[in-house]
C-alpha positions in Angstrom: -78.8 -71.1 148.8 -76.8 -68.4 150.3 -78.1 -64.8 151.2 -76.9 -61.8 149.2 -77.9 -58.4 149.5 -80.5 -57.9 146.6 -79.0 -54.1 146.2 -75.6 -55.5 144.9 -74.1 -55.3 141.5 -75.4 -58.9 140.8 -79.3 -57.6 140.6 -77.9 -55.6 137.1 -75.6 -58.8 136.1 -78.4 -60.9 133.9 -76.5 -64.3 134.0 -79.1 -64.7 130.4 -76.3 -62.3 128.5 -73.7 -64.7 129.4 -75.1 -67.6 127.8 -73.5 -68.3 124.1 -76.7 -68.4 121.8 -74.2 -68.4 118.6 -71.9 -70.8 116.8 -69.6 -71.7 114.5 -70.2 -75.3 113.5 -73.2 -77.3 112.7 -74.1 -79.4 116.1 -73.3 -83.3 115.8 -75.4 -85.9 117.8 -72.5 -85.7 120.8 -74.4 -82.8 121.9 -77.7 -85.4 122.6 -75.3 -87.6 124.5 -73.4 -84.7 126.6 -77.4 -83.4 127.3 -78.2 -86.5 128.9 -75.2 -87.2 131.1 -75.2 -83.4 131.7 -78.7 -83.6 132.9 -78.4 -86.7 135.0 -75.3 -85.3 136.8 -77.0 -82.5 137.7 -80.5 -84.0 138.7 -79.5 -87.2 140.3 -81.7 -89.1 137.5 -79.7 -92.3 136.2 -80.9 -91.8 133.1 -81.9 -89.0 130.9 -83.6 -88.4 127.6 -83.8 -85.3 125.3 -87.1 -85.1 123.0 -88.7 -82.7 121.0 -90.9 -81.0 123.4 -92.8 -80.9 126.4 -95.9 -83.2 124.9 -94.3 -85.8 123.0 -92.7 -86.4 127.1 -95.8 -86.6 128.1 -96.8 -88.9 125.6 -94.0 -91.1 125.5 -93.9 -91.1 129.5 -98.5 -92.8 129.2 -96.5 -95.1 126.3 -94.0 -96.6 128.5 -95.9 -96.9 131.8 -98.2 -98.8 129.4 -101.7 -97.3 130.4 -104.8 -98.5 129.6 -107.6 -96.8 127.3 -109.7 -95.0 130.3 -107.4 -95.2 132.8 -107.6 -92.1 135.0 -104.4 -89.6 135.6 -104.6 -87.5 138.2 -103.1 -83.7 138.2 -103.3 -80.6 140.0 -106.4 -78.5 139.4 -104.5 -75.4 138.7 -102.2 -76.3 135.2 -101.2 -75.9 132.4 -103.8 -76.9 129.4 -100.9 -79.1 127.6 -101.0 -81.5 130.2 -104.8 -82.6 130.5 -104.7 -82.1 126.6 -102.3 -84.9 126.0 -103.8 -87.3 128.7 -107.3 -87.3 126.5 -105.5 -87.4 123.5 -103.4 -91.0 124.8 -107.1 -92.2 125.6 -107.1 -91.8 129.3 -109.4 -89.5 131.6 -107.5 -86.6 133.7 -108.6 -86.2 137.0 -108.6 -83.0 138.8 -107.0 -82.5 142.3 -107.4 -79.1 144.1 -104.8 -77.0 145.0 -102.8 -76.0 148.6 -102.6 -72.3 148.2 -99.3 -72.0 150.2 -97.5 -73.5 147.3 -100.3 -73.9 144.5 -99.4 -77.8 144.3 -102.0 -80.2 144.6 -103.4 -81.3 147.7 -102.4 -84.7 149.2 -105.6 -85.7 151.3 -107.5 -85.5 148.1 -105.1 -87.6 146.4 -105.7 -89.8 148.9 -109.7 -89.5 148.6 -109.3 -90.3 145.0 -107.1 -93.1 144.5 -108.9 -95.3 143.1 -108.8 -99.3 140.8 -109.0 -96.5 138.1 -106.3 -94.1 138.9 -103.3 -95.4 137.0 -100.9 -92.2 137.2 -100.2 -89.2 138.9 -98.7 -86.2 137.6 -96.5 -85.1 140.5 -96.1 -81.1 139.4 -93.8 -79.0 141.3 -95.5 -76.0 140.5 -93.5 -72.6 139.7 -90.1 -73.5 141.3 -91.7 -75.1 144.5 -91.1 -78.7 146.0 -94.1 -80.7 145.9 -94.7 -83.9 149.0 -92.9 -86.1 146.5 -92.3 -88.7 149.2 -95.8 -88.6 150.1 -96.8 -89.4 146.7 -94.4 -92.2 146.0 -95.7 -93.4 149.5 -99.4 -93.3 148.3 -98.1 -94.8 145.0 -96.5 -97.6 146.5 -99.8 -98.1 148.6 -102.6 -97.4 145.8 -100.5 -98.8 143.0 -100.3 -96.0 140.5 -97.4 -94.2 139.2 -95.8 -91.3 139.4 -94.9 -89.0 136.8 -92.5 -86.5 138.2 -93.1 -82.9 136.5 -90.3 -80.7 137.4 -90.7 -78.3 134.1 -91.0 -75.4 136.5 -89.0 -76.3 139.2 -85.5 -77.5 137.0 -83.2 -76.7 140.4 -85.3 -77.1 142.9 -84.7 -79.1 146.1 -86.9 -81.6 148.1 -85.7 -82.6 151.6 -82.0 -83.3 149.8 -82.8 -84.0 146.7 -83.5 -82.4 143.5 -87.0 -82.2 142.3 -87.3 -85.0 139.4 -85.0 -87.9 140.7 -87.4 -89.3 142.6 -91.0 -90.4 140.2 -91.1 -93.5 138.1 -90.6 -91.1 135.4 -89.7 -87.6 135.4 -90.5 -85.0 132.6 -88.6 -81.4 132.2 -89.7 -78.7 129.9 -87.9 -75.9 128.0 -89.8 -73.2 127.2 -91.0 -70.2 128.3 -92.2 -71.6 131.4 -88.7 -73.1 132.4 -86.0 -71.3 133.8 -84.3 -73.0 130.8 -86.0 -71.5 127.9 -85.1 -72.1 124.7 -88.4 -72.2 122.8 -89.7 -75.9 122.9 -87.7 -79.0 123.9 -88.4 -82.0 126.9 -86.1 -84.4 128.7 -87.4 -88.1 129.8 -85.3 -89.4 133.1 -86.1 -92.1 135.2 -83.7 -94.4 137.6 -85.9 -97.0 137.2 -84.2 -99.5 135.0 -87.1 -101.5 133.8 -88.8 -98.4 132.7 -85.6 -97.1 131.5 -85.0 -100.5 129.1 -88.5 -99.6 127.4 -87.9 -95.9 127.1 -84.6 -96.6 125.6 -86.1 -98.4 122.6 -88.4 -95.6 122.0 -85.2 -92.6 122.3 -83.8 -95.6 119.0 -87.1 -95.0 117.5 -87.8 -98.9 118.0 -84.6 -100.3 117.9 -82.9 -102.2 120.2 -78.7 -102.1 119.9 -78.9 -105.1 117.3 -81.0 -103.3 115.2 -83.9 -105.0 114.7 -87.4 -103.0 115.4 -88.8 -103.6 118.6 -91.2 -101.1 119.2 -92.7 -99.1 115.9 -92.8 -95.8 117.4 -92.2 -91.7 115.8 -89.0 -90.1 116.2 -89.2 -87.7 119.0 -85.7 -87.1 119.5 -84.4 -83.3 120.1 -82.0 -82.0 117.2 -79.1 -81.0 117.9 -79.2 -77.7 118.0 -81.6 -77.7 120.7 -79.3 -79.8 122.9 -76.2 -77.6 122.6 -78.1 -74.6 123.6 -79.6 -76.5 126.4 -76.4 -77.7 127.2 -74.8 -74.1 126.5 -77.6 -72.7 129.6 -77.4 -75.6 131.8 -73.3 -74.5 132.6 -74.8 -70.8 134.1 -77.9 -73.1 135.9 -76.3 -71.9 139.5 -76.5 -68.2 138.1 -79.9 -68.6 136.5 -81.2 -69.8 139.6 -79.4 -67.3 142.0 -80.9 -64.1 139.9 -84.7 -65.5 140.3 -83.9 -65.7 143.9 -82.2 -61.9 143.8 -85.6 -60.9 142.5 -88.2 -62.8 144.3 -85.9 -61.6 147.8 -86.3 -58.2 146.0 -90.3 -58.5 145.5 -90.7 -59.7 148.7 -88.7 -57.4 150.9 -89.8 -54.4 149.6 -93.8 -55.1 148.9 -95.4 -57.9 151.6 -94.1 -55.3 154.4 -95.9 -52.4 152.7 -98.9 -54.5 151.9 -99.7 -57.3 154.2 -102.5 -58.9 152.3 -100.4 -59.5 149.2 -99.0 -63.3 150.0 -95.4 -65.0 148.3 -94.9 -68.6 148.6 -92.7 -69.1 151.8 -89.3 -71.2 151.8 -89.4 -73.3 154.4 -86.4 -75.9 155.8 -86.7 -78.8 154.1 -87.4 -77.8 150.7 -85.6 -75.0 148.1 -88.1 -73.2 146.0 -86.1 -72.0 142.9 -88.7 -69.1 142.6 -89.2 -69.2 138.3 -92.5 -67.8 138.4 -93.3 -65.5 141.4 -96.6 -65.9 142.4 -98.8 -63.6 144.8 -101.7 -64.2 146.4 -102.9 -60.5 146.3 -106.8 -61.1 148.8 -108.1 -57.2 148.0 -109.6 -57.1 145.4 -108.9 -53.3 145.0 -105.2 -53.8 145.2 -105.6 -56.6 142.8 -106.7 -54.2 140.4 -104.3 -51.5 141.3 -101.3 -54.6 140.7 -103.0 -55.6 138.0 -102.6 -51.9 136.0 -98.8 -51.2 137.3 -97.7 -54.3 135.4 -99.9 -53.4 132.3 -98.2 -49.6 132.3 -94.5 -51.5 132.0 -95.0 -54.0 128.7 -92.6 -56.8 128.8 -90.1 -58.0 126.0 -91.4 -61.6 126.4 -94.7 -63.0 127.6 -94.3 -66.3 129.7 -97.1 -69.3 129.3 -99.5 -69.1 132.0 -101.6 -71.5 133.9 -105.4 -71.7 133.9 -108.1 -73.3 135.8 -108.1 -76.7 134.2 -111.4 -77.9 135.7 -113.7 -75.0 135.0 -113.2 -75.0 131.3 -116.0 -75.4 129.7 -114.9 -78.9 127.7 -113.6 -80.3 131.5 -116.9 -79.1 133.0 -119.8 -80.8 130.5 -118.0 -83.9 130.1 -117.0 -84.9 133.8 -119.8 -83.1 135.7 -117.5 -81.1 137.7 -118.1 -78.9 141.1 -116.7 -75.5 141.6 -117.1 -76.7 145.9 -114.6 -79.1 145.2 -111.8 -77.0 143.6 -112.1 -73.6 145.8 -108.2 -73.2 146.5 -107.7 -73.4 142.9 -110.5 -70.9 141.9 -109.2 -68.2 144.2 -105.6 -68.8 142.7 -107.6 -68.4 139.3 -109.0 -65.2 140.3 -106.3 -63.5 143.1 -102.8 -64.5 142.1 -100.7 -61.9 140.4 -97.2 -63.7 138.6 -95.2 -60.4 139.4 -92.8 -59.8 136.2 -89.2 -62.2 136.9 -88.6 -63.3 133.4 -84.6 -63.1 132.4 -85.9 -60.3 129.5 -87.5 -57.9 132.2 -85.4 -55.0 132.4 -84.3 -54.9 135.9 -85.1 -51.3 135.8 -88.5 -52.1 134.8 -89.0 -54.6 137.8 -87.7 -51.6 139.9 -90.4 -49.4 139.0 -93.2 -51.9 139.3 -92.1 -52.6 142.8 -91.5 -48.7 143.3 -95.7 -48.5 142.0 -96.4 -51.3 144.2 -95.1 -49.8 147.3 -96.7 -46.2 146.6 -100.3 -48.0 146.4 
């Protein structure tokens, strides 16, 4: 991604007032076809799938891969309560992973520690805009025998050593609301390049039926109106300019705070990966300036309030029922307790960001 100064007109020109919200006509199913060729052009995924939300993917994704009541499915530790949520509801056991602080996805040696007859799945996130190891997961999975569900909801854009995040898992799942850089209120996509999986996943996008009609698999409808396409579809042409203003203000974060204030950490780009920067976390180690942060943003109220992660294992349901350790999830319990998300959303007044980073810097 190229450099620009963060203190040119672009920082004031929100690419989210560009987007057409409004429209004449009704929508017509073409706009779930265009979605799904527009989304595999842009993601390198052969084949894409628009459903209802972020949970019936998740669902449909166990469905497909055809797992087994009990079968484990591993995930990062630090996470969004959705995703265990729906992995007990299938009939399957989540399995926590701790996290690697640098870039608050999970931790590949334990992956490796707990890979397992058991472990059927892995959910692969690319957490907040940065590039998990995907390689090194589809390595392990070609080793260990599980698959890999690709989670790219927070990383739509991103890069991993050449390619973009969700090409590469058996099955990859995107998200659409507030915690996408795409967010238009609810809405999933399905991809995969796999065409065995994608045969099976097909029936289900028919709601059971294969291109003769007759009922194959007896399955919900989970397809995405139409509506919902043609606004995804309506935000995905300004993707480039999406993407380029969450850079502008994480290069505007970091530039102007991590000199002034050392212990207050941003995840790092590094040169075979491009972090798209959607949420902007910091590692803020004092626990006075954590509190100091902490009031700034709660003196500037936001328009919109973005979905949050949470410390999967150390609710209390996670706890009782699989006997879990606070030693063994340490990186994710300090993200728990010392990560600030520093204000980035598309409805944050870019005067308002200015004046949290102006507070910052006067600590």
């Amino acid at each position: 991604m190229r450099e620009k100064s963060i203190y040119s007109s672009n920082i004031y020109d929100n690419p989210i007032n560009k987007i057409r919200t409004v429209f004449d006509a009704p929508a017509s199913r073409q706009e779930l076809e265009k979605l799904s060729a527009n989304f595999s052009a842009y993601t390198g995924a052969k084949y894409s799938y628009p459903v209802s939300s972020f949970s019936a993917a998740l669902l449909i994704s166990f469905y497909t891969l055809n797992l087994d009541f009990d079968s484990q499915v591993a995930l990062s530790a630090f996470n969004f309560p959705q995703i265990p949520g729906a992995i007990e509801f299938f009939g399957c056991k989540p399995v926590f992973i701790d996290i690697d602080l640098a870039n608050y996805n999970a931790n590949m040696s334990h992956l490796e520690l707990m890979s397992t007859n058991k472990l059927k799945a892995v959910i692969a996130s690319h957490m907040f805009g940065a590039p998990c190891a995907i390689d090194s997961i589809m390595e392990a999975a070609a080793i260990y025998k599980f698959f890999v569900i690709e989670d790219a909801s927070t990383s739509l854009g991103a890069v991993y050593k050449g390619a973009k995040c969700g090409s590469r898992g058996h099955i990859s799942i995107f998200n659409f609301d507030s915690s996408s850089i795409i967010n238009c209120g609810s809405g999933a996509i399905i991809a995969t390049s796999n065409d065995k999986i994608n045969a099976r996943l097909k029936l289900i996008f028919n709601n059971g039926y294969d291109e003769a009609g007759e009922l194959k698999i007896p399955v919900p409808d989970f397809t995405m109106s139409n509506e919902k396409a043609r606004l995804i579809n309506e935000h995905l042409k300004h993707i480039d300019a999406l993407i380029e203003y969450k850079y502008m203000l994480a290069k505007h974060y970091r530039r102007d705070i991590s000199v002034r204030h050392n212990e207050i950490k941003f995840v790092d780009q590094n040169n075979y990966s491009l972090t798209t920067f959607n949420y902007l976390p910091a590692l803020v180690e004092s626990r006075e300036a954590y509190n100091k942060i902490s009031k700034i943003i709660a003196r500037h109220p936001l328009p919109a309030q973005r979905k949050m992660p949470v410390l999967l294992p150390m609710a209390h349901y996670y706890k009782k029922n699989y006997d879990l350790a606070e030693t063994d999830y340490k990186n994710s319990i300090k993200a728990s307790e010392s990560v600030i998300f520093m204000p980035n959303d598309f409805t944050a007044p870019i005067e308002t960001i200015e004046n949290i980073i102006k507070d910052i810097k006067g600590m």
